[in-house]
C-alpha positions in Angstrom: 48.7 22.2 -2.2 44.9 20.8 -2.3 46.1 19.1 0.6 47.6 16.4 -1.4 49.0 13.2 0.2 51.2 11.8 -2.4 52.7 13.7 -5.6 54.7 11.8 -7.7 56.5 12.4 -11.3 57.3 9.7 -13.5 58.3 9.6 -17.5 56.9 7.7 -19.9 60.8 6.6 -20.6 60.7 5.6 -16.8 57.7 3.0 -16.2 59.2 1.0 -13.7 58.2 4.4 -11.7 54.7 4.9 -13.1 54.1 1.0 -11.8 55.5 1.8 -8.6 54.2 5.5 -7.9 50.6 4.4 -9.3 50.9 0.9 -6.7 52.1 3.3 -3.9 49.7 5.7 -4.0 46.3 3.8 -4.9 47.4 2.2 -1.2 46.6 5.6 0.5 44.2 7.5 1.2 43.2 11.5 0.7 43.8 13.0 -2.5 47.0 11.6 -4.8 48.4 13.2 -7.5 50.9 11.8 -10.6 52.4 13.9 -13.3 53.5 11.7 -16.4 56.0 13.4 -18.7 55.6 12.3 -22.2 56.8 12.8 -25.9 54.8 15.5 -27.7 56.3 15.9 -31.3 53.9 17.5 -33.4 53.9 20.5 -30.6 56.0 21.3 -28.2 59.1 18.6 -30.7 58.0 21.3 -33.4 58.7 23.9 -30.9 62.2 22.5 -30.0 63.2 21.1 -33.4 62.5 17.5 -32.6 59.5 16.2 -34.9 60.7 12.3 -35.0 58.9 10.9 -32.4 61.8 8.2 -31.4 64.2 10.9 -31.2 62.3 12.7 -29.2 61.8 10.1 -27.1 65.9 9.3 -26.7 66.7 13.2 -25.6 63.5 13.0 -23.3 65.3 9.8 -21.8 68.6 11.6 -21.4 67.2 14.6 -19.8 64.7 12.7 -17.3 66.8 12.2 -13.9 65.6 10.5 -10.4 65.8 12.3 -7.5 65.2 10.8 -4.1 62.9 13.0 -1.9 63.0 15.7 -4.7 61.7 19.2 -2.9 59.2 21.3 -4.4 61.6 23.8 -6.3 63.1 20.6 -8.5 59.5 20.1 -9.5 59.9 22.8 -12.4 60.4 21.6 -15.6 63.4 23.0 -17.4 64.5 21.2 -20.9 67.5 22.6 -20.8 69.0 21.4 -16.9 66.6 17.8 -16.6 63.9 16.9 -15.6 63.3 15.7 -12.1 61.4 12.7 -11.1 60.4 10.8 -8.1 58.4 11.1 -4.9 57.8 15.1 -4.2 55.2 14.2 -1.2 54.4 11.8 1.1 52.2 12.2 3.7 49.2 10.8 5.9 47.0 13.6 6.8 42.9 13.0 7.0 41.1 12.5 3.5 38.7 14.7 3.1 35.7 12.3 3.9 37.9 12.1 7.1 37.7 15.7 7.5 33.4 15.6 6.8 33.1 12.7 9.6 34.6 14.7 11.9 32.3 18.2 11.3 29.1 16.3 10.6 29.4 13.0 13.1 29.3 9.8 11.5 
């Protein structure tokens, strides 16, 4: 876990979320992490039969879905059931200057 205290997915058909995950977690401290889904025709659209980059776009908006307090298992990605987004951790353990303070002094 890296000993993350924020993880957070978002879609770039969702950026009300990216604004909001990127505000919440630049006002913590210790490592934060956000995945952005986006469109990818010319590989993995080629892969799926989608190569037009707005229709692409539409089924990536129909398959995103919000979850509140998503747990860890909903974070895998499966085209075919959705896509979950939202807020996977939140915490406020010690950053890892924190953590050096502590073993070295100040």
């Amino acid at each position: 876990s890296l000993n993350a205290n924020y993880a957070a997915r978002a879609s770039v058909t969702t950026p009300h979320y990216i604004e909001s995950f990127f505000y919440k977690a630049l006002g913590m401290k210790g490592f934060r992490f956000i995945e952005v889904i986006s469109t990818c025709p010319e590989i993995y659209g080629r892969h799926i039969g989608l190569r037009d980059p707005v229709e692409m776009y539409s089924e990536l908006k129909k398959r995103v879905k919000y979850k509140s307090k998503p747990s860890i298992e909903d974070a895998n990605i499966d085209w075919e059931k959705g896509i979950v987004i939202g807020e996977f951790l939140e915490r406020n353990n010690p950053s890892y200057l924190e953590l050096l303070r502590e073993v070295y002094g100040k």
